[in-house]
C-alpha angles and dihedrals in degrees: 000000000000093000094046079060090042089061096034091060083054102050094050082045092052092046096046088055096050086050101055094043110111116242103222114190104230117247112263122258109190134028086258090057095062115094128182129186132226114249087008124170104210113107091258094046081052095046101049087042089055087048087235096130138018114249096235087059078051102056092040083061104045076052102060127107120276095206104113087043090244112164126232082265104053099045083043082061100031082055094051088235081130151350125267086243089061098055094040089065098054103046086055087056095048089049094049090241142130122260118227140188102228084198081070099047131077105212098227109244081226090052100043084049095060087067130052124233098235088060104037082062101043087044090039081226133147120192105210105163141032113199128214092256091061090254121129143228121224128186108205136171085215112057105173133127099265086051095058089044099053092047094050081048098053090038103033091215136097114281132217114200121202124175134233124151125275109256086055092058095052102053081052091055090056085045099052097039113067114203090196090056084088099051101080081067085055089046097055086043096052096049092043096056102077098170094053088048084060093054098049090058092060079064086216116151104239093053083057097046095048094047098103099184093049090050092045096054088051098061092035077055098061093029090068093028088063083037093063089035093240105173086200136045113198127197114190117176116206145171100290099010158013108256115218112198134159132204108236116171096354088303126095115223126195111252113160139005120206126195113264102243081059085071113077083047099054091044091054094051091054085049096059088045089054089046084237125152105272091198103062119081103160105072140058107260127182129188129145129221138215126221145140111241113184096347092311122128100230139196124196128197114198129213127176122178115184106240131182096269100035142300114323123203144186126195127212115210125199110184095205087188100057115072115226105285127233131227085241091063094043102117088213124131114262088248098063089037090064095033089068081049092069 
């Protein structure tokens, strides 16, 4: 008796676990082997019934290798069998969402805080809009149902998905996150510490290399610089304060001001970046440095110019990683947009 349950038990365990098994259809290998089916649904059955793209570029597609985890969309793109616009409004269509510009949204400072960065990346997501209701609009490249899942879980509220390209969210997301938001937190750090002050005045290289506020604001610095796709930094000490400005476009625009006993410390780090001579101050010095900053591969020419109230520098970034943009990708509104028109 005991046996006949025994097997019994393992019979119902053996078919429960056949059941829950997913049947996954295997990935075509030849031309015959691609089906499609009229009045589908899936991104390729959409494509070839908007006439957007041949069903030949289309099998070649669906056969491609799938070794670098690119999805039907990006090798469609990546083949030039059609634009990311036009994906992008597919793929709004499949999804049931609205399509958006993001060069005609501000993303609202209340809306982009209800989602952390990390998350808005990983997720390619901008919040742009809190309703009344408490619910929240999100512009995504990815509009799928995880996506929408993930995003009502980190901000415990409804979520509205609307739907731009990629490139476009993520200058956005560059646009809407603001690297320098964390520096006032450096600032109180840095004049609170005496003794490191001290040290910093001895213009020795340790004291530079341990001042950790100083070495924060200076990464924060060229993270938001590369964000707003400055081409200059510029650091102008003056009377009261140290000046902060970028060269966005051809035209310098104020960003940050420092206190000015923050100066002579943050000089010296670039220094020691540049491999320049920390001690000398009287004279006009130049380097350059090397680093990967968000996954771009960055050169930095270094210029320092002695000034009366102390060295000025400016610092010229070439992001070897980012094509030359088009007016087309800037994630700007169209007002600004035509306003550099005029």
């Amino acid at each position: 008796m005991r046996g006949r349950r025994e097997a019994r038990r393992r019979a119902q365990a053996e078919s429960e676990f056949v059941d829950r098994s997913p049947k996954v259809s295997p990935k075509p290998k030849t031309a015959d082997d691609v089906d499609f089916e009229p009045n589908g649904t899936r991104l390729g059955e959409l494509l070839l019934e908007r006439g957007t793209i041949g069903r030949d570029q289309l099998i070649d597609a669906i056969l491609a290798p799938e070794g670098d985890g690119r999805k039907l969309g990006s090798i469609l793109v990546a083949a030039h069998a059609l634009t990311e616009d036009e994906l992008t409004e597919v793929l709004a269509h499949q999804a049931g969402v609205e399509r958006v510009d993001l060069r005609d949204v501000e993303a609202e400072e209340d809306a982009v805080g209800r989602l952390p960065e990390a998350m808005a990346r990983e997720l390619n997501a901008v919040p742009i809009n809190s309703r009344d209701d408490g619910s929240l609009d999100v512009v995504t490249s990815s509009p799928d149902p995880e996506t929408h899942r993930r995003l009502e879980e980190l901000t415990g509220a409804t979520v509205h998905l609307k739907a731009d390209h990629l490139e476009r969210v993520q200058l956005s997301l560059d646009s809407a996150y603001r690297a320098l938001g964390d520096v006032p937190q450096f600032i109180e750090r840095f004049e609170a510490a005496d003794s490191i002050r001290h040290a910093v005045e001895t213009v020795s290289e340790g004291a530079a290399m341990e001042d950790a506020p100083v070495i924060q604001v200076v990464n924060l610095l060229i993270i938001q610089a590369l964000r707003d796709r400055a081409s200059d930094i510029h650091i102008e000490p003056l009377e009261t304060h140290v000046r902060l400005r970028f060269r966005i476009d051809g035209v310098l625009h104020d960003i940050l001001e420092l206190p000015a006993s923050m100066a002579l410390a943050l000089v010296s780090r670039l220094k020691i970046l540049s491999n320049l001579n920390i001690v000398e101050r009287r004279r006009p010095q130049d380097g350059q440095m090397s680093m990967v900053v968000e996954g771009h591969d960055i050169n930095v020419r270094v210029a320092i110019v002695p000034t009366m109230f102390g060295e000025k520098v400016v610092l010229r970034l070439l992001d070897k990683s980012r094509p030359l943009s088009t007016q087309r990708s800037w994630a700007c509104p169209k007002k600004r947009r035509n306003d550099t028109r005029s």
